[in-house]
C-alpha positions as CSV (number, residue, x, y, z in Angstrom):
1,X,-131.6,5.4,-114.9
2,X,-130.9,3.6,-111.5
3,X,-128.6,6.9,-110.4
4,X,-131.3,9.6,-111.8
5,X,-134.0,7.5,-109.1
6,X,-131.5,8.7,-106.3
7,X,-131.4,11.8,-106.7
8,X,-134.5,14.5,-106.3
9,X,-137.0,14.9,-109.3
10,X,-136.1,18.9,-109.6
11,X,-132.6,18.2,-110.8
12,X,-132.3,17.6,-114.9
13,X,-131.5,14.1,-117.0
14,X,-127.9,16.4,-117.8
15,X,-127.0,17.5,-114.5
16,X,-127.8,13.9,-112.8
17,X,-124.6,12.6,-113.7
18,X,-122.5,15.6,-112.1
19,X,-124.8,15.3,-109.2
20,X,-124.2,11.9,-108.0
21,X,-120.5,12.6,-108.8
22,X,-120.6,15.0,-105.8
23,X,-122.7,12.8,-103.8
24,X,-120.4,9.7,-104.3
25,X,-117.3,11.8,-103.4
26,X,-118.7,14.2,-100.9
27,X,-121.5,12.5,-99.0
28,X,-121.3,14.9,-95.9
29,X,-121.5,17.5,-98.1
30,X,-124.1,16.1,-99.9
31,X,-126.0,15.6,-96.7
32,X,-125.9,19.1,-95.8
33,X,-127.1,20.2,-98.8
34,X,-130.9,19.0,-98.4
35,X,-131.3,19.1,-102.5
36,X,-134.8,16.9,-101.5
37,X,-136.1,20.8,-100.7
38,X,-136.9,21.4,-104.3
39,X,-138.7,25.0,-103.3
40,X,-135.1,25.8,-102.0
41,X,-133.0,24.9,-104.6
42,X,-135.1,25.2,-107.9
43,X,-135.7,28.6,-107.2
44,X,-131.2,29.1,-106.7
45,X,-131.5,26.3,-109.9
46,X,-133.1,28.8,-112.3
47,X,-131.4,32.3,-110.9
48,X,-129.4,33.4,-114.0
49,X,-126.7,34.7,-111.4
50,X,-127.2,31.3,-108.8
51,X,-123.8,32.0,-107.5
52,X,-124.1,35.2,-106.0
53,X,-127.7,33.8,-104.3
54,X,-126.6,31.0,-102.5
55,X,-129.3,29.6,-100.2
56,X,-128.7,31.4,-97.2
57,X,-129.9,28.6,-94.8
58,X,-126.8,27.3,-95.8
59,X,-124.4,29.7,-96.1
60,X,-123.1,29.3,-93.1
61,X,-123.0,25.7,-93.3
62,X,-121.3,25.4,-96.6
63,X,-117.8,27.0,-97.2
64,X,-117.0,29.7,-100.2
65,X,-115.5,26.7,-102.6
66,X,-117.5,24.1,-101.5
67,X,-120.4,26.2,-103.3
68,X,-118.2,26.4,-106.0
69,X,-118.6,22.5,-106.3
70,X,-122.6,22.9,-106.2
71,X,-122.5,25.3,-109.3
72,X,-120.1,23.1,-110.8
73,X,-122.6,20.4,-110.6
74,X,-125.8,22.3,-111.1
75,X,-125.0,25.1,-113.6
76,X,-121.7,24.9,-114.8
77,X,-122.4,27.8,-116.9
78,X,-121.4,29.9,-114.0
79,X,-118.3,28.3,-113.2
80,X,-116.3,30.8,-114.4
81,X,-118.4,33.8,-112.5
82,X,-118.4,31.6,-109.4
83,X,-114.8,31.3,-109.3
84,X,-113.8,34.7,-109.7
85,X,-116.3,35.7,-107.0
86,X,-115.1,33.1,-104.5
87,X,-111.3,34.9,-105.9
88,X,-112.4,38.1,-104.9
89,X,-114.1,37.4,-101.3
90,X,-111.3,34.8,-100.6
91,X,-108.0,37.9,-101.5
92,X,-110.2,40.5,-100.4
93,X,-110.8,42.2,-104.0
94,X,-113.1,44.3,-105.8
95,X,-112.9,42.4,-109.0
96,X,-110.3,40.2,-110.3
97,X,-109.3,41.1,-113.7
98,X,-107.2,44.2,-114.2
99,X,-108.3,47.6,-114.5
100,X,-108.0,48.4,-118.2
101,X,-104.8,49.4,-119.9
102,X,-104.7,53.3,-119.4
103,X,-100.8,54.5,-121.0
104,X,-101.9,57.9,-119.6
105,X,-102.4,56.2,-116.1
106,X,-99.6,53.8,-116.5
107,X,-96.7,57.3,-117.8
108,X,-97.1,58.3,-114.0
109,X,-95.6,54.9,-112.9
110,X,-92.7,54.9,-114.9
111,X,-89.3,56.4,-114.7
112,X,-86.7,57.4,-117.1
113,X,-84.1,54.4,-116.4
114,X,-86.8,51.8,-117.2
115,X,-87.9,50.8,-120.6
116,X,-91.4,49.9,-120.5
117,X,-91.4,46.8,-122.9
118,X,-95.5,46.6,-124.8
119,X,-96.0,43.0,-125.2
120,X,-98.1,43.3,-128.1
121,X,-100.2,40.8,-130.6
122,X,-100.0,40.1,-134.4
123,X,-100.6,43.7,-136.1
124,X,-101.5,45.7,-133.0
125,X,-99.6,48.9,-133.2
126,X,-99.2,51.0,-130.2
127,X,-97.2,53.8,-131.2
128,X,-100.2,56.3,-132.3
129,X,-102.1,56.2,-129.1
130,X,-97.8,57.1,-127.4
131,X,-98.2,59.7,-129.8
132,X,-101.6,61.2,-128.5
133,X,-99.9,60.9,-125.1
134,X,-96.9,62.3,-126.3
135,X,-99.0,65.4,-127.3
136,X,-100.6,65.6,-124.3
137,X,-98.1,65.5,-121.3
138,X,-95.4,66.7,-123.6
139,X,-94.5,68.9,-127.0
140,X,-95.5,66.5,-129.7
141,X,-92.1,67.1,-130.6
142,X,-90.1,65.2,-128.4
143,X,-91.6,61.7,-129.3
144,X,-89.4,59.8,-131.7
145,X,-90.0,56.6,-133.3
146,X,-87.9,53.6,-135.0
147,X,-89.4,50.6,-136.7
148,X,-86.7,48.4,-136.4
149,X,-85.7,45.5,-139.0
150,X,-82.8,45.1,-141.1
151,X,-80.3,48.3,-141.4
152,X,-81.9,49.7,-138.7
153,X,-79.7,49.2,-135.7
154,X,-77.6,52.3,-135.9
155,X,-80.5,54.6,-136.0
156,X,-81.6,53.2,-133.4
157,X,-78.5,53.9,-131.1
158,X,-78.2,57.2,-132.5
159,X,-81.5,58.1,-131.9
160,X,-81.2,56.9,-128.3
161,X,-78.4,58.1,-127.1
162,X,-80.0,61.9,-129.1
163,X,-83.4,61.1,-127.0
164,X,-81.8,60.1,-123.8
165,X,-79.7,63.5,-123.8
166,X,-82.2,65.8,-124.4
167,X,-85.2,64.0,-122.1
168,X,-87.0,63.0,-125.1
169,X,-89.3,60.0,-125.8
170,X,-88.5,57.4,-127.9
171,X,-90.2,54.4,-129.4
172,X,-88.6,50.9,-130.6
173,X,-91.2,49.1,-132.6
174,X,-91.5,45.8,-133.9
175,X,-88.4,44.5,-131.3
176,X,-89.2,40.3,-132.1
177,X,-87.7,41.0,-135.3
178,X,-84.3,41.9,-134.1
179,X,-83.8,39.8,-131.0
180,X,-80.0,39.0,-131.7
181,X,-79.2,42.8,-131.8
182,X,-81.0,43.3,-128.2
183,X,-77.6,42.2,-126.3
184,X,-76.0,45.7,-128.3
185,X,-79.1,47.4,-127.0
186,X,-78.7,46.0,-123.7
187,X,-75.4,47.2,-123.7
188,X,-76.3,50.8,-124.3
189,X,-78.7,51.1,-121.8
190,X,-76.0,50.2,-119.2
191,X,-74.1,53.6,-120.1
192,X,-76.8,56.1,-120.5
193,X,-77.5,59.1,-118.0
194,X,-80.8,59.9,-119.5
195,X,-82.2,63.3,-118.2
196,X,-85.7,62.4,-115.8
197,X,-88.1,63.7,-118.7
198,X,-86.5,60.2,-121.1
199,X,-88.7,57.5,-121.4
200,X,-87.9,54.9,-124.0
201,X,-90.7,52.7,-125.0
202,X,-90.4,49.4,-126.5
203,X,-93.0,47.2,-128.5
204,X,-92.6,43.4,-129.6
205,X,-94.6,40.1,-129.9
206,X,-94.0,36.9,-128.0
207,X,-91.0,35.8,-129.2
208,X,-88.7,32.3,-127.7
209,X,-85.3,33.8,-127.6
210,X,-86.1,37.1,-126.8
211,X,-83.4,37.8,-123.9
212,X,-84.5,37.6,-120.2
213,X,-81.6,40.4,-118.7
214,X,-84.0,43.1,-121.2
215,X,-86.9,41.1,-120.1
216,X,-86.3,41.9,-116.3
217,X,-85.1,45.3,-116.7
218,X,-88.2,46.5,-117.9
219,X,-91.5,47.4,-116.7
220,X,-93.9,44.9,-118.9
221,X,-97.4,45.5,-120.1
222,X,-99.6,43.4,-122.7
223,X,-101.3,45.4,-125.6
224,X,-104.6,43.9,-126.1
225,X,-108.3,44.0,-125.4
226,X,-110.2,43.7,-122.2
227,X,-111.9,40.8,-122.1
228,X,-115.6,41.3,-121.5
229,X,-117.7,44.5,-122.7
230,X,-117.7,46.4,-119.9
231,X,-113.8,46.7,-119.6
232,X,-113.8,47.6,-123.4
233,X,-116.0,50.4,-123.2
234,X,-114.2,51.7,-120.2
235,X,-111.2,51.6,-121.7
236,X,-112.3,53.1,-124.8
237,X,-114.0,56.0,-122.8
238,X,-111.2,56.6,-120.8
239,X,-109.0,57.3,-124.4
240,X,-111.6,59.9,-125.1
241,X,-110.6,63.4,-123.8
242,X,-114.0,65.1,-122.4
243,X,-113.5,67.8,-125.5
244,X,-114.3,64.7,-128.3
245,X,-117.4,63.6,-126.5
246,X,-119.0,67.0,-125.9
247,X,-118.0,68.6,-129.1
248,X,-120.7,71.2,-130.1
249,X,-122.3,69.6,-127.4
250,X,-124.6,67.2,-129.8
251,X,-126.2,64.3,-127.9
252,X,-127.1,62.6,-130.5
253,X,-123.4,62.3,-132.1
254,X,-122.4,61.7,-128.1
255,X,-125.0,58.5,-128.3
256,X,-123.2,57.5,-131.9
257,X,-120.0,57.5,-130.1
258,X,-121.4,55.1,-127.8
259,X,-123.3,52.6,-130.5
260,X,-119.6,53.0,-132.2
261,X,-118.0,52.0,-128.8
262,X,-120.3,49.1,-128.1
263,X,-119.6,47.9,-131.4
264,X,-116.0,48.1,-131.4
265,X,-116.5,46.0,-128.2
266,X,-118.6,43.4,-129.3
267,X,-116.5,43.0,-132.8
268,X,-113.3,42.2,-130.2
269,X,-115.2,40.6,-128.0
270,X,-116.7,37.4,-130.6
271,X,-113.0,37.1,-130.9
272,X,-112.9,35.0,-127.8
273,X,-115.7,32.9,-129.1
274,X,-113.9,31.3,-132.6
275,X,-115.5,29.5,-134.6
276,X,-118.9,30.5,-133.4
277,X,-118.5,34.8,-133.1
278,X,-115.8,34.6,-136.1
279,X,-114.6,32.1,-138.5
280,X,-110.9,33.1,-137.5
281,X,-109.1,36.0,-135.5
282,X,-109.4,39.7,-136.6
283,X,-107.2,42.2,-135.7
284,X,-109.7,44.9,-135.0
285,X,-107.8,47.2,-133.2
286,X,-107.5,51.1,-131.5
287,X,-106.7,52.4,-134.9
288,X,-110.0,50.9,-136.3
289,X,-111.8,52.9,-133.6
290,X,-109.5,56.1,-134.3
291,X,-111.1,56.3,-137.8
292,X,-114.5,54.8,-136.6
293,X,-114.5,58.1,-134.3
294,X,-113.2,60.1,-137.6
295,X,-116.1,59.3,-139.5
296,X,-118.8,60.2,-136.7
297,X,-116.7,63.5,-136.0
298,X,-117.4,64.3,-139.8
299,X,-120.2,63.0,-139.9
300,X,-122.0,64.9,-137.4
301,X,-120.0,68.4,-138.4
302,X,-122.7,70.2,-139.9
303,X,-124.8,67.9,-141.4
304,X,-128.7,68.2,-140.4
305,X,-129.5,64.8,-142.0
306,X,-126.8,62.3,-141.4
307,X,-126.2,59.6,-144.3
308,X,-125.9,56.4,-142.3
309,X,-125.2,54.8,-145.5
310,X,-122.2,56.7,-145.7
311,X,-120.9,55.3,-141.9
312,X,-121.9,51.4,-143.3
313,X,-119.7,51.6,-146.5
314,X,-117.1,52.9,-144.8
315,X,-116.9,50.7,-142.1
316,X,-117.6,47.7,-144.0
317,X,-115.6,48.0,-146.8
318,X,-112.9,50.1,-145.5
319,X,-111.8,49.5,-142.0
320,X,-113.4,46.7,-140.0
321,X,-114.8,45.4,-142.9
322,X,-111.2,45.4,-144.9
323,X,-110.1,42.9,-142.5
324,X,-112.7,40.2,-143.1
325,X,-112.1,37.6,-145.6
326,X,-115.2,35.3,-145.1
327,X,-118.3,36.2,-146.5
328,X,-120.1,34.6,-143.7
329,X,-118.3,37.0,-141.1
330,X,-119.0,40.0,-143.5
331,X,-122.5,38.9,-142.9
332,X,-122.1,39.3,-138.9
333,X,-120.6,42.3,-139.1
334,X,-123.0,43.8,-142.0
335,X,-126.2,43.0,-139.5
336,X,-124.1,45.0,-136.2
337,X,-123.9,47.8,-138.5
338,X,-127.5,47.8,-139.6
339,X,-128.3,47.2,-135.8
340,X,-126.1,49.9,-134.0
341,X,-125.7,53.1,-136.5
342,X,-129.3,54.0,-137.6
343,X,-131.8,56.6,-136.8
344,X,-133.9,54.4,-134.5
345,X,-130.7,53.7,-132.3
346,X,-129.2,57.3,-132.4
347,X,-132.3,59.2,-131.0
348,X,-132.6,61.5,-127.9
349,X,-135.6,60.5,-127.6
350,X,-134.3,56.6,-126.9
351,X,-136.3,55.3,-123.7
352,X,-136.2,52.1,-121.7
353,X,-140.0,51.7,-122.9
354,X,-138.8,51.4,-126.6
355,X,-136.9,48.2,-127.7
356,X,-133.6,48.5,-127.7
357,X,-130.8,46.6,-128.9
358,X,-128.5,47.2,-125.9
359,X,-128.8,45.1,-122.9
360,X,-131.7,46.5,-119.9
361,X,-129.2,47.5,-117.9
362,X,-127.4,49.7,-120.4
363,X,-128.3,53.1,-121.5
364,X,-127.6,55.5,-123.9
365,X,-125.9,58.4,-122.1
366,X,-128.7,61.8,-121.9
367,X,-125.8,63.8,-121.9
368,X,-122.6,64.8,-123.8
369,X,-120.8,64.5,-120.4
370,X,-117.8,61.6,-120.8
371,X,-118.8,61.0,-116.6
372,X,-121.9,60.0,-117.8
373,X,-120.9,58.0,-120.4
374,X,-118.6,55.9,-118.4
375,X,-121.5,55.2,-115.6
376,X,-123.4,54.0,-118.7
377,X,-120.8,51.3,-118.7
378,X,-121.2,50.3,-115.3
């Protein structure tokens, strides 16, 4: 009680303690902050995005992370936000985290004597999206895959060595199971003269003894989700070709592509928030949103009155759904699919003066442009 008389009446019971922390250690600082101007600070207290709307009286006065202390004391719940905004103005970037993983983007980086090595997580599975790329910047023909495990070693050579001499793309999978063979593929590697159109790809979990020379020779990605919603619905925009958004030109199946975009997001996104968004941690991955899209596609071909019963039981009991084990999940993920696949979402008609279960700032695309659906991300 004897420190919360210290410090000014504006500044909660909660926040006292982390207050005259800073004011102990930092009492120039302190000074210079004037927190006795409660009409200054209450109104920076209560912004729900305080750290981009510093007091500017002070700006000058206080550097970048010493107002990183102040939201650390005042509203840690912006820590995080604060940091990576005094990251970006301090390195002179846009935004910190990465731009999505884009294979289409990434196939122009890479060259034919590098193996580009996909760090991936328990039961992600790359290889049908390399397929879809396959398709597209080459004849679906020349991508080749091995799923490597016991007996599998000398297909694996063969098959390189085939791929390698006649420019053809070829895909390791599942690598962590075989690291004490990786030495004989190292080996191989060393001899090839691959033609320029060769591109191997590998795929493997985190694994200890996985060895460093393959490690270092390759170009390395990670294989998982975005974090946050917005780099999950770009990135799952930006694996939609323009010719699957605007099929038959139909806005409303363009808007259920959205809703099933949003939701895709949000199911990977309570991931990062166990046990609170799920009991445990659910694979739900690209190939879950492959047949989510599959479903809407058919859904949408030809029917007049869509059966949204028809996209709930399949979902739930068949694809996201058939990876949930707790009924109390089940229950989460039954209520997002009542919330985001029903007529009163999926409407043309869907203005900003009706409620809406997507954020203010987010709006259903009025078009079946994929442009426009991407700025609905932003």
């Amino acid at each position: 009680q004897k420190i919360r008389d210290q410090l000014p009446s504006w500044i909660d019971q909660e926040r006292s303690w982390a207050v005259a922390t800073l004011k102990i250690a930092l009492p120039s600082l302190y000074q210079t902050l004037c927190f006795e101007d409660a009409a200054l600070w209450r109104t920076y207290y209560n912004n729900s995005m305080c750290e981009q709307e510093f007091p500017s009286i002070l700006a000058k006065k206080v550097s970048l992370f010493q107002q990183i202390l102040v939201v650390q004391a005042l509203r840690p719940d912006r820590l995080q936000s604060a940091m990576a905004l005094f990251a970006c103005k301090t390195l002179g970037l846009k935004e910190v985290s990465p731009l999505p993983l884009n294979l289409k983007r990434l196939y122009k980086e890479t060259l034919e004597i590098e193996p580009i090595l996909i760090i991936i997580s328990p039961g992600a599975d790359p290889s049908q999206e390399l397929q879809e790329l396959a398709n597209a910047e080459r004849s679906g023909e020349c991508y080749h895959q091995v799923a490597m495990g016991q007996g599998q070693a000398d297909l694996a050579i063969q098959m390189l060595k085939e791929c390698a001499r006649n420019g053809d793309w070829l895909c390791l999978k599942n690598l962590h199971l075989v690291v004490s063979w990786l030495p004989v593929l190292e080996k191989e590697l060393n001899t090839l003269q691959p033609k320029d159109t060769f591109r191997l790809w590998l795929t493997a979990e985190v694994h200890p003894n996985f060895t460093p020379i393959l490690l270092q020779s390759s170009l390395k990605i990670t294989y998982e989700s975005p974090p946050g919603l917005k780099k999950n619905l770009m990135r799952t925009y930006e694996s939609w070709t323009p010719e699957q958004i605007s099929k038959k030109d139909n806005i409303h199946r363009a808007h259920a592509l959205f809703s099933l975009a949003w939701f895709h997001a949000a199911c990977q996104e309570r991931r990062n928030f166990i046990p609170q968004g799920w009991t445990k941690f659910y694979e739900f991955s690209l190939s879950d949103l492959r047949a989510g899209y599959n479903i809407i596609d058919r859904l949408f071909d030809g029917a007049k009155d869509v059966q949204w019963e028809f996209v709930h039981g399949l979902l739930e009991n068949a694809i996201y759904g058939g990876r949930i084990d707790n009924y109390f999940d089940l229950r989460v993920l039954q209520s997002y699919l009542k919330q985001f696949f029903n007529s009163s979402v999926i409407d043309v008609f869907n203005q900003r003066n009706k409620k809406s279960i997507f954020p203010y700032s987010v709006s259903l695309p009025q078009s079946c442009s994929i442009l426009v659906g991407l700025s609905c991300c932003h």
